[in-house]
C-alpha positions in Angstrom: 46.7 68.4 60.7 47.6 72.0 59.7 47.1 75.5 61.6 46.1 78.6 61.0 49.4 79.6 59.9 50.5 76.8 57.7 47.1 77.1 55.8 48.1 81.2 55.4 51.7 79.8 54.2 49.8 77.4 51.9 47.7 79.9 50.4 50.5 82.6 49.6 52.9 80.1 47.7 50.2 78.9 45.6 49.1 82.8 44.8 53.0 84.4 44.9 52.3 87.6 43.2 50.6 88.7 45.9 53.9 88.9 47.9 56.0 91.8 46.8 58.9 92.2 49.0 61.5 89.5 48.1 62.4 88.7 51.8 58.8 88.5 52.7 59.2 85.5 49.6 62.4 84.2 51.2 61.1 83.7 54.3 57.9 81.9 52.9 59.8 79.5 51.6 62.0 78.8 54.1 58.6 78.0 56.3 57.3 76.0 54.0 60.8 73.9 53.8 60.7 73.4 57.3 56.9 72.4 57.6 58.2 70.0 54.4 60.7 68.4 56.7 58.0 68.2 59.8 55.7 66.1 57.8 58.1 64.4 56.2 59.3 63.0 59.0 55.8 62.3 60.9 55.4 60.0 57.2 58.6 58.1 57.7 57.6 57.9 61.7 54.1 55.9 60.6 55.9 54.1 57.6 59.0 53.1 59.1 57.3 50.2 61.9 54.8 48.5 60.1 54.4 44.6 61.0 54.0 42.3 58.7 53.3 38.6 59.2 56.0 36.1 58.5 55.9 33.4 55.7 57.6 30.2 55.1 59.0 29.2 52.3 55.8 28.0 50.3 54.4 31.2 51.6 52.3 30.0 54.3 51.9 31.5 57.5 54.9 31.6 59.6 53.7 30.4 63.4 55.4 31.7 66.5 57.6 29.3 69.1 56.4 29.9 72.4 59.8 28.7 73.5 61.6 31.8 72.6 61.1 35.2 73.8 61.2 36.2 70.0 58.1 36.4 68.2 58.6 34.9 65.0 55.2 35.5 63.6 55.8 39.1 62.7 58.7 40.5 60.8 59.3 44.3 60.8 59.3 45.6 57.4 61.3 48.1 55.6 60.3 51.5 54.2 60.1 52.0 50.7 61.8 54.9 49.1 59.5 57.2 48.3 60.6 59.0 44.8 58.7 61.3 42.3 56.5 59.8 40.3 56.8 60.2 36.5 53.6 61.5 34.7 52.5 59.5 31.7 52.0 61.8 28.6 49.1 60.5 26.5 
């Protein structure tokens, strides 16, 4: 999933003292904001049009008509938020 280069990219920003000159810094983190973004939205792309069966009311399967051009069996569903998760502190 990653290249060469966003492995390198990966590897300084865990270790940053081994980058000395502050634009060299900048302009790590401005890469790794953009790869951020890139998989971010490749996530929402998978996420975002997952089927899910339909249910009646008591929860049973929902059949489809095969009188409408509609399929009624499947209902898209909607993308959770994703948030930061909270750590627990034992």
């Amino acid at each position: 999933m990653l290249d060469d280069k966003e492995k390198n990219l990966i590897m300084l920003l865990e270790l940053p003292h081994r980058i000395s000159n502050p634009r060299a810094m900048m302009q790590a983190c401005e890469d790794a904001a953009a790869l951020i973004k890139r998989l971010d939205a490749e996530l929402d792309a998978k996420t975002e049009s997952t089927p899910k069966r339909a249910r009646n009311t008591d929860g049973t399967l929902k059949a489809d008509d095969p009188d409408t051009p509609e399929n009624e069996a499947w209902v898209a569903v909607k993308r959770q938020e994703r948030g930061l998760r909270r750590r627990v502190s034992r």
